[in-house]
C-alpha positions in Angstrom: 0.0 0.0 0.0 2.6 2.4 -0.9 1.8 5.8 -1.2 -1.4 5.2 0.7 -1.5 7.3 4.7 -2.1 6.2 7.9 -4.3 9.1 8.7 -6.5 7.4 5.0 -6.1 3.7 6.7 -6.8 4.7 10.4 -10.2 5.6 10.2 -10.9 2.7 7.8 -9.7 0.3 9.8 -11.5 1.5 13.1 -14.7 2.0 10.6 -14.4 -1.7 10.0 -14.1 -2.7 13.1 -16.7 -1.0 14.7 -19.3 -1.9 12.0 -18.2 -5.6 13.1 -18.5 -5.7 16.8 -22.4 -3.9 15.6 -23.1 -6.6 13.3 -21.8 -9.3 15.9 -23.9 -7.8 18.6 -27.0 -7.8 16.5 -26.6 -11.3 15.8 -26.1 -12.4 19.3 -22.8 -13.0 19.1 -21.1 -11.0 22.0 -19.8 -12.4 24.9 -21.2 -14.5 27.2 -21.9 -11.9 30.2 -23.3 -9.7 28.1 -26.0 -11.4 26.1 -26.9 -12.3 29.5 -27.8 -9.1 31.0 -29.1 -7.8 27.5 -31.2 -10.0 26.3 -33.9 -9.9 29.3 -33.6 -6.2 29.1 -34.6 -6.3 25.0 -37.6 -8.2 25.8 -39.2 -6.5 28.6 -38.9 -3.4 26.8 -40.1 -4.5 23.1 -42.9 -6.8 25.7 -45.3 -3.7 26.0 -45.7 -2.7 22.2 -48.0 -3.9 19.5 -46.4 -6.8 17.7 -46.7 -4.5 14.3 -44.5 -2.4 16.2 -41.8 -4.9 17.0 -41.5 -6.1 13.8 -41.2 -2.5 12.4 -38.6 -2.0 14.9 -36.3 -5.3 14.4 -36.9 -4.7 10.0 -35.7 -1.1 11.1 -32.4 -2.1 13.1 -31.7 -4.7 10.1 -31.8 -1.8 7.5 -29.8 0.4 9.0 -27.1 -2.3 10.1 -26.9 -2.8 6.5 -26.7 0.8 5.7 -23.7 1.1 8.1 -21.7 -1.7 7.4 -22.0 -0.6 3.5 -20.8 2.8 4.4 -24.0 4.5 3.6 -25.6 5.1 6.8 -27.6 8.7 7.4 -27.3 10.0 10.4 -31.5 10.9 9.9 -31.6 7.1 10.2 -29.7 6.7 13.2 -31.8 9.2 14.6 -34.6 7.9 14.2 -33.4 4.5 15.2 -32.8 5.8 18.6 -35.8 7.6 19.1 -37.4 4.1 17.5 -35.6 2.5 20.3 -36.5 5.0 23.2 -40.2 4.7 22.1 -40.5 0.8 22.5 -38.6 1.2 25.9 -42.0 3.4 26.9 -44.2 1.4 25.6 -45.4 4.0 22.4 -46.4 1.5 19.9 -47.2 4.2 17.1 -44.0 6.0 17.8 -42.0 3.0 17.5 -43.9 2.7 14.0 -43.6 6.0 13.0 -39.8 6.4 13.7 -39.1 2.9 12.6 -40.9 3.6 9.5 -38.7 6.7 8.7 -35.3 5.2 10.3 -35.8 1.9 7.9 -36.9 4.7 4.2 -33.5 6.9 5.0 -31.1 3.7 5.4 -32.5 2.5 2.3 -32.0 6.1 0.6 -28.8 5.8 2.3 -27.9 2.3 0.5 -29.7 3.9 -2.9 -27.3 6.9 -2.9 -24.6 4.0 -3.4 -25.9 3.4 -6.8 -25.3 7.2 -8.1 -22.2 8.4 -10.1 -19.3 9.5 -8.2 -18.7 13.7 -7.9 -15.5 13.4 -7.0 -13.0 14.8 -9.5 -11.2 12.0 -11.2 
């Protein structure tokens, strides 16, 4: 990688690594104390809303784990994610919906913008 910086390869390589300990951790696969303690806590909270609202919320958090560990994530979507999140933690079904809804449309647009022309100078 000759000519290539380690202030260009830094943040890739942390980028990378981040985006993997988020997709292990939404598969489940973190360590052992941990999915302990978390996964009673996930479904007390997501226990309380509609089950329209937990599926919006899980189809949410899968698109925008995809959007981020393709690069494309918006930070509109991670937003909303959270505020998804926060929602189903208070029991607000139609919030859930209604952020999850618009968290899961800007990942996509996110993932979308992947497919436009560069406008960097070449």
């Amino acid at each position: 990688m000759a000519g290539v910086s380690s202030k260009f390869i830094f943040p890739i390589v942390t980028g990378l690594i981040a985006a993997f300990s988020a997709g292990l951790s939404t598969f489940g696969m973190t360590g052992c104390a941990s999915t302990e303690s978390t996964q009673p806590t996930q479904t007390a909270t997501t226990a309380s809303i509609t089950p329209e609202a937990r599926d919006m919320l899980t189809q949410a958090e899968n698109d925008v784990s995809d959007a981020r560990v393709k690069f494309a994530l918006w930070t509109t979507a991670e937003s909303a994610l959270q505020a998804a999140q926060e929602a189903a933690s208070v029991g607000d079904s139609a919030g859930v919906i209604r952020h999850a809804r618009f968290a899961s449309s800007q990942a996509r647009l996110g993932l979308e913008q992947l497919k436009l022309p560069s406008t960097e100078k070449k």
